[in-house]
C-alpha positions, 0 to 999 in steps of 0.5 A: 494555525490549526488550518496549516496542520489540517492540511500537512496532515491530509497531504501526508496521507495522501502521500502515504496511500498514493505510495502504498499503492504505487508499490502494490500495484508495480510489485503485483504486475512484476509477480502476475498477481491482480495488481489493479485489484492491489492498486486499488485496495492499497488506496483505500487504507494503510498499512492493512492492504500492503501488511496482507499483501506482504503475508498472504501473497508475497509470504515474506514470513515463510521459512526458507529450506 
């Protein structure tokens, strides 16, 4: 049993990075940013790289005028 879980779970991660990456990597190329960096980091862990991406790059938090 604990194999059958094992499993779901390392397919529910893969799943999670390979999307985090995804939008990343085709949100970076849409705005001219170094979107095979931001593939490529968004590979490695979740949520940092989309969280830092989404503040720092995007400013999804700075007040609109």
């Amino acid at each position: 049993m604990s194999k059958d879980i094992t499993l779901t779970l390392i397919i529910v991660v893969v799943a999670i990075l390979l999307l985090q990456s995804i939008f990343l990597f085709l949100d970076a190329r849409k705005r001219n940013y170094n979107y095979w960096l931001w593939g490529i980091i968004g590979l490695i862990q979740a949520p940092m790289p989309a969280l830092f991406y989404l503040i720092f790059v995007r400013k999804v938090f700075q007040k609109k005028l």
